[in-house]
C-alpha positions in Angstrom: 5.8 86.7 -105.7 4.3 84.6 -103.0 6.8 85.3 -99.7 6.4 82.1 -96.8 2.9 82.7 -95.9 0.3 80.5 -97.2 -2.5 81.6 -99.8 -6.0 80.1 -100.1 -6.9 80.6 -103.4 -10.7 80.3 -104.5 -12.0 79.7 -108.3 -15.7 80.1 -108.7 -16.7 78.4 -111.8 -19.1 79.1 -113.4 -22.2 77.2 -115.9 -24.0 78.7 -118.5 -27.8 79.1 -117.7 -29.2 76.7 -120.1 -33.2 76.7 -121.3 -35.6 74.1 -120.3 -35.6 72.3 -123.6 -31.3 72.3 -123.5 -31.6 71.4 -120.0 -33.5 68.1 -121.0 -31.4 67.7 -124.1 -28.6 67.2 -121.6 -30.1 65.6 -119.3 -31.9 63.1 -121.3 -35.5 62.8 -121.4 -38.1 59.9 -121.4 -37.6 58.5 -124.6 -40.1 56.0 -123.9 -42.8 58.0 -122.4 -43.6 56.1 -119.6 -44.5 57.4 -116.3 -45.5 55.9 -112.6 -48.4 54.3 -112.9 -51.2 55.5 -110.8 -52.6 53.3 -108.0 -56.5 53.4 -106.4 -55.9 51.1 -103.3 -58.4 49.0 -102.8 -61.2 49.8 -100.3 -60.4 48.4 -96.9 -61.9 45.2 -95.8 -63.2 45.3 -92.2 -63.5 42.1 -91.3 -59.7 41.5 -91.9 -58.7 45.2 -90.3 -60.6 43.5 -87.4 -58.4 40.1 -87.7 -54.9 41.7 -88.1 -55.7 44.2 -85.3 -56.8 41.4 -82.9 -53.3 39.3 -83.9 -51.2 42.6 -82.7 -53.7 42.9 -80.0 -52.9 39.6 -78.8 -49.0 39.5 -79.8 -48.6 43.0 -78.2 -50.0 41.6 -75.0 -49.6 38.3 -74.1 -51.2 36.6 -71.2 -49.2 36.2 -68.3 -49.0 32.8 -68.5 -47.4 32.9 -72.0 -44.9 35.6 -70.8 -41.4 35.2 -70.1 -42.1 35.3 -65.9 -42.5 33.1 -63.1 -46.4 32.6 -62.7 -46.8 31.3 -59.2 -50.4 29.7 -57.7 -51.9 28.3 -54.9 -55.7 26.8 -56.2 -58.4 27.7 -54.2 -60.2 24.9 -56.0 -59.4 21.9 -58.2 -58.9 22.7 -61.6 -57.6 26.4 -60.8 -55.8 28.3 -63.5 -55.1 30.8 -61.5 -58.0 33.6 -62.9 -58.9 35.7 -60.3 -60.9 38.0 -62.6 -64.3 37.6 -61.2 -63.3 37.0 -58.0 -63.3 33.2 -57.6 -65.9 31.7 -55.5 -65.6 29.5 -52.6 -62.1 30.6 -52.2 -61.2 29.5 -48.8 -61.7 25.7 -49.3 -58.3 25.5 -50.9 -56.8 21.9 -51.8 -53.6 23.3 -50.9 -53.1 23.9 -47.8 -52.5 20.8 -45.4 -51.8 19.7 -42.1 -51.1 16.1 -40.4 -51.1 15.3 -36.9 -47.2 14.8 -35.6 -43.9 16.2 -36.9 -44.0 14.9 -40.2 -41.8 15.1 -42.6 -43.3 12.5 -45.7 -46.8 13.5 -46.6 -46.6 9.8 -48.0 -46.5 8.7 -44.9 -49.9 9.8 -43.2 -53.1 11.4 -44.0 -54.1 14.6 -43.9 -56.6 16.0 -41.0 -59.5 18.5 -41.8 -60.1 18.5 -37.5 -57.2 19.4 -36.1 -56.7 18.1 -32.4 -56.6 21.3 -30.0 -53.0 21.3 -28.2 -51.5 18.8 -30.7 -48.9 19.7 -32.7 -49.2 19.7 -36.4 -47.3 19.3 -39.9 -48.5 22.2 -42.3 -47.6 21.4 -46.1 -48.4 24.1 -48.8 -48.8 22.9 -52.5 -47.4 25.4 -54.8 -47.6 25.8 -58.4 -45.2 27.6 -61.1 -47.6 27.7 -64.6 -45.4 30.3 -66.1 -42.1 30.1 -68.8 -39.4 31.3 -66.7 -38.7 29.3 -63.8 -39.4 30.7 -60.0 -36.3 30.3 -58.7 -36.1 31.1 -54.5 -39.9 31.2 -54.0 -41.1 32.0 -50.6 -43.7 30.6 -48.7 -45.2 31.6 -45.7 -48.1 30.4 -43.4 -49.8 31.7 -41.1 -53.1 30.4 -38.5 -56.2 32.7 -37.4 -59.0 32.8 -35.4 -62.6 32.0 -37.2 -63.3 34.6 -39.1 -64.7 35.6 -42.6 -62.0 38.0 -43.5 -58.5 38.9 -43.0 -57.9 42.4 -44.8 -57.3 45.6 -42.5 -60.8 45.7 -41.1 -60.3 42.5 -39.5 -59.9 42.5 -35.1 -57.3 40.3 -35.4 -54.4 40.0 -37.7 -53.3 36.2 -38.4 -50.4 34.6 -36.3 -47.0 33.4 -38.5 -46.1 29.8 -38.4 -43.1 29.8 -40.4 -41.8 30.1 -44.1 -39.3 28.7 -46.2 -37.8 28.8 -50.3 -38.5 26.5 -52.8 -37.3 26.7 -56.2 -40.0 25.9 -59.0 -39.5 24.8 -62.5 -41.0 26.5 -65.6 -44.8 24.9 -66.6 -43.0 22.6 -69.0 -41.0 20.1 -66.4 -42.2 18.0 -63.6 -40.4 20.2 -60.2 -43.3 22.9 -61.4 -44.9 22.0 -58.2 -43.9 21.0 -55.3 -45.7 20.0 -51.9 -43.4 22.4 -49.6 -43.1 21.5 -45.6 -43.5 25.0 -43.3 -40.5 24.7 -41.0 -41.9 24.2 -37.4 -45.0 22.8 -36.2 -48.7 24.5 -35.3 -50.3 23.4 -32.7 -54.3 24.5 -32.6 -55.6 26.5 -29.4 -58.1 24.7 -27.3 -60.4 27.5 -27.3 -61.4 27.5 -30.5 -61.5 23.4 -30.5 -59.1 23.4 -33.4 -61.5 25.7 -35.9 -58.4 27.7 -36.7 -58.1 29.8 -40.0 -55.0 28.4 -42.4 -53.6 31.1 -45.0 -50.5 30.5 -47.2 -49.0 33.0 -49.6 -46.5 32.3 -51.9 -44.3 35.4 -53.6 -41.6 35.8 -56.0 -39.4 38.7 -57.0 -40.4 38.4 -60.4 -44.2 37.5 -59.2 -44.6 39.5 -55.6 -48.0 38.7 -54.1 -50.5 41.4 -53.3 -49.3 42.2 -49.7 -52.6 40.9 -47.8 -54.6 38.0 -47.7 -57.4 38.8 -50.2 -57.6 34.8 -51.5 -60.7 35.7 -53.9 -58.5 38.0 -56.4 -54.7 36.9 -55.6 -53.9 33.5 -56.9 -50.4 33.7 -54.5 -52.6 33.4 -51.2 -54.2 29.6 -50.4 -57.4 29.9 -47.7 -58.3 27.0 -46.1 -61.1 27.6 -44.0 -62.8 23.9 -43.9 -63.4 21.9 -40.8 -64.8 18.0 -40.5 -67.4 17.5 -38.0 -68.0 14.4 -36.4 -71.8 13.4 -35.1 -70.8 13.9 -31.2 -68.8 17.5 -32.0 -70.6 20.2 -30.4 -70.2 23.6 -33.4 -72.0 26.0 -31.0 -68.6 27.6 -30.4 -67.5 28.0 -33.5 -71.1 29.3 -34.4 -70.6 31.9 -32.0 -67.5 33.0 -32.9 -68.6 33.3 -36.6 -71.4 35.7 -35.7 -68.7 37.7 -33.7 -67.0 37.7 -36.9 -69.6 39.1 -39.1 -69.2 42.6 -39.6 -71.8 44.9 -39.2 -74.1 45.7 -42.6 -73.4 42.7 -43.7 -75.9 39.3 -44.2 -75.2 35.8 -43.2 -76.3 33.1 -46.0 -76.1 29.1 -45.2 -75.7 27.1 -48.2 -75.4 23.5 -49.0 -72.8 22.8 -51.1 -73.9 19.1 -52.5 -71.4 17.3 -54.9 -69.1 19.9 -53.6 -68.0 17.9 -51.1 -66.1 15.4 -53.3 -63.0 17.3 -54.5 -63.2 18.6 -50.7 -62.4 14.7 -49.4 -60.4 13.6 -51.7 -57.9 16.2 -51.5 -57.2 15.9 -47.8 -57.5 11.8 -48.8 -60.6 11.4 -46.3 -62.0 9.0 -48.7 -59.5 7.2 -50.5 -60.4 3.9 -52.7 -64.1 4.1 -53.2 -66.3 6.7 -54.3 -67.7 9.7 -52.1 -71.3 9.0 -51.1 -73.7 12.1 -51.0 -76.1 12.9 -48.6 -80.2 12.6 -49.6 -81.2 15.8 -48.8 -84.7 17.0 -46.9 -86.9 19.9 -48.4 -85.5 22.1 -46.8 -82.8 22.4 -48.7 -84.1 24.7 -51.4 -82.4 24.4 -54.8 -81.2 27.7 -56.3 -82.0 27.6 -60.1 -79.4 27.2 -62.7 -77.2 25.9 -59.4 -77.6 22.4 -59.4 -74.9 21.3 -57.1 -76.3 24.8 -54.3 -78.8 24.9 -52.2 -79.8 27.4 -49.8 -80.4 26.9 -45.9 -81.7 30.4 -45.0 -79.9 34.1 -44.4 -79.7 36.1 -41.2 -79.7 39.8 -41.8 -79.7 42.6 -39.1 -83.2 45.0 -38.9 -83.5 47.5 -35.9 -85.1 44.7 -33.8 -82.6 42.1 -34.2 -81.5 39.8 -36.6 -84.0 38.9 -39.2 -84.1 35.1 -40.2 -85.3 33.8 -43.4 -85.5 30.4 -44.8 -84.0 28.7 -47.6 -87.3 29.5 -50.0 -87.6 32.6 -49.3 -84.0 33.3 -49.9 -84.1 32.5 -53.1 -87.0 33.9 -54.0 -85.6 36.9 -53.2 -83.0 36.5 -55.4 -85.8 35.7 -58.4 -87.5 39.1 -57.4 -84.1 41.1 -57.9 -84.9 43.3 -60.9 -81.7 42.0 -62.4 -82.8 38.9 -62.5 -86.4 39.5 -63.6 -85.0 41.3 -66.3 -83.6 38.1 -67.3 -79.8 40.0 -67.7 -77.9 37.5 -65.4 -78.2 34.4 -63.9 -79.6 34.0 -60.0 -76.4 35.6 -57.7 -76.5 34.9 -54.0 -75.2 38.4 -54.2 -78.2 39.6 -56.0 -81.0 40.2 -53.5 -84.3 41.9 -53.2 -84.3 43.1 -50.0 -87.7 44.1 -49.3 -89.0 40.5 -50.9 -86.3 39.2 -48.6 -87.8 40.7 -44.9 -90.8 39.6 -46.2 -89.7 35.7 -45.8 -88.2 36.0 -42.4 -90.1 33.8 -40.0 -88.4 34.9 -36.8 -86.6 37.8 -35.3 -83.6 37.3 -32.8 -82.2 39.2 -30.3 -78.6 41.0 -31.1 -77.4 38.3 -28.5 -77.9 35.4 -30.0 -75.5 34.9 -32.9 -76.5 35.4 -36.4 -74.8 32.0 -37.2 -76.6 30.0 -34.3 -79.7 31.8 -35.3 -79.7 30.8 -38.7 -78.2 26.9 -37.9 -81.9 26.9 -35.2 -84.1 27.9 -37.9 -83.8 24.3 -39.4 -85.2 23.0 -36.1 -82.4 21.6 -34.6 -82.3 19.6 -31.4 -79.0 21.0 -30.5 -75.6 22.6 -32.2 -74.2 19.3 -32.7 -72.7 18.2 -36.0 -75.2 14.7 -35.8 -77.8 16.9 -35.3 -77.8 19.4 -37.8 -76.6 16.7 -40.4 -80.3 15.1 -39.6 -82.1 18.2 -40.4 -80.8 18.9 -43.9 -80.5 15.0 -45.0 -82.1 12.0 -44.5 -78.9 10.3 -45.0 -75.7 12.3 -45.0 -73.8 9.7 -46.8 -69.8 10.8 -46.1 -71.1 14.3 -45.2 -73.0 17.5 -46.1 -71.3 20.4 -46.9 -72.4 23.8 -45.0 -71.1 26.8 -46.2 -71.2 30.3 -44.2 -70.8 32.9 -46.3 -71.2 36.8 -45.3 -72.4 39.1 -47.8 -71.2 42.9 -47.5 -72.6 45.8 -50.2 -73.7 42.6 -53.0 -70.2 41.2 -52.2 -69.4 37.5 -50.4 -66.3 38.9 -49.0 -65.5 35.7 -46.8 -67.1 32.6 -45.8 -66.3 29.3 -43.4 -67.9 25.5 -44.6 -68.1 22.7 -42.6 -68.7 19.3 -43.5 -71.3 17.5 -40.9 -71.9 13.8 -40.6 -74.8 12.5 -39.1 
């Protein structure tokens, strides 16, 4: 008899091996002999493989724009989206960044300046943009001022001087404090030396959108260049010329090009002409239009040879560009970038000194009387109308890495 202790007790059953037709006796069979039918898929068509893959393609990565983050701008240009991807050209004549004589706290109030006055002090107003879905809460904006120059990364002599920064807080693309004209806490007042030609850079960063970390305008959208001055007949531009050829690095060619109907959005940003149209200049021949460019012209390009620097005029500068097998080849449109070199030397009509500055020497090859603004405006244009737009670009390795315009008026 079973004492206190517990007992596990185990029954095995056990089943009958049954045959394969009493097996589907039990079981049951298929009294109606059907089956799974059997299914040739159909052959693939490419052309919607190709449309579904490009919907997940585009729905796996959506622009950043159409993301869920801040997307903060500063245009280098009117009409700026923000692409940086080619590099954007002409990126230091940005709409953004401006200044008014005085402490001033209403842009309403006054007029923006494009010639600062040396030893006055000066407002400085950055307009920042938010085109993204998520609003940029605690954006900071910074500017700083620098010395004439082409180029602000690490190679540069001399890094830019801070003026001051502040937050702002921006609204997603969708409601009107997206943008906001944003005053720079303390006042800049421009160094006599350089007669006002000082350098404006602004850079705007978010947590959720950090800028770069230099001042590379041509490929960040978060950095504003504003490297635009307004020359009156009498002002003398032989010191800025000269510091601009200081600036120019060595290897690398100075081009002069007239930048036309350019000038327009250039005015009526900074509100120099308000309430009428902007009159254009009536250019001279030699001002030689580069094909496919109808608002550019070319002035000349200074490039350095072991006896100096080389100049050559507007004509052959752009024949140069013509000869470039890349263009010959009829695989891109004419680049400034894009040069023959040996069809370039052959153009040059004069051969400088080292000493004399590759901007000066370039700005004298159009037979100037003098470096006055007056002057050189009457040797592009036989009227110069509300100005004609000069643009100084340097060209390193194929690359503009950097330029300076001026607007003279005759």
């Amino acid at each position: 008899m079973p004492g206190n202790e517990d007992q596990n007790y185990v029954i095995e059953e056990t089943h009958p091996e049954l045959t394969p037709e009493e097996d589907k006796g039990q079981r049951g069979g298929d009294p109606d002999h059907t089956s799974d039918p059997t299914v040739t898929p159909d052959k693939p068509d490419p052309e919607r493989v190709k449309q579904v893959t490009g919907w997940l393609h585009d729905h796996r990565h959506p622009p950043r724009q159409d993301g869920l983050w801040p997307y903060l701008l500063i245009r280098a240009h009117p009409g700026d989206t923000g692409v940086r991807q080619p590099p954007v050209s002409y990126f230091w004549e940005s709409p953004d960044v401006r200044v008014y004589s005085g402490d001033i706290t209403d842009p309403n109030s006054a007029t923006p300046v494009l010639h600062p006055t040396p030893g006055q002090p000066h407002s400085v107003f950055v307009h920042v943009w938010n085109l993204g879905r998520l609003p940029a809460l605690g954006t900071s904006v910074r500017a700083w001022w620098a010395n004439p120059s082409f180029s602000f990364d690490a190679s540069s002599p001399e890094p830019p001087h801070y003026i001051g920064g502040t937050r702002v807080n921006l609204g997603d693309r969708t409601s009107a404090d997206c943008h906001q004209l944003v005053r720079i806490p303390g006042l800049w007042t421009p160094v006599v030396e350089n007669g006002g030609h000082e350098c404006l850079l602004a850079v705007a960063t978010h947590v959720m959108d950090p800028a770069s970390g230099n001042f590379a305008a041509s490929t960040d959208r978060h950095v504003g260049q504003r490297n635009v001055t307004l020359a009156a007949p009498s002002l003398d531009l032989a010191p800025l010329l000269i510091r601009l050829g200081a600036a120019l690095t060595v290897g690398s060619d100075l081009q002069l090009l007239h930048g036309g109907a350019d000038v327009k959005p250039i005015l009526l940003a900074h509100k120099i002409v308000a309430g009428r149209d902007v009159v254009l200049p009536q250019l001279r021949d030699v001002v030689t239009p580069v094909p496919d460019h109808p608002t550019i012209g070319h002035l000349g390009t200074v490039t350095r040879t072991l006896g100096g620097h080389a100049v050559i005029p507007g004509a052959a500068s752009v024949h140069a560009m013509m000869a470039h097998p890349q263009v010959a080849a009829m695989t891109a449109r004419p680049s400034f970038t894009a040069i023959d070199r040996t069809a370039l030397l052959r153009g040059r009509i004069d051969v400088q000194a080292r000493a004399i500055s590759p901007a000066v020497a370039v700005v004298q090859a159009l037979k100037v009387h003098d470096l006055t603004a007056g002057s050189i405006a009457r040797a592009v244009s036989t009227s110069s109308g509300d100005g004609n737009l000069l643009r100084f670009q340097e060209v390193r390795n194929g690359v503009v890495v950097g330029g300076y315009s001026v607007i003279v008026q005759g």
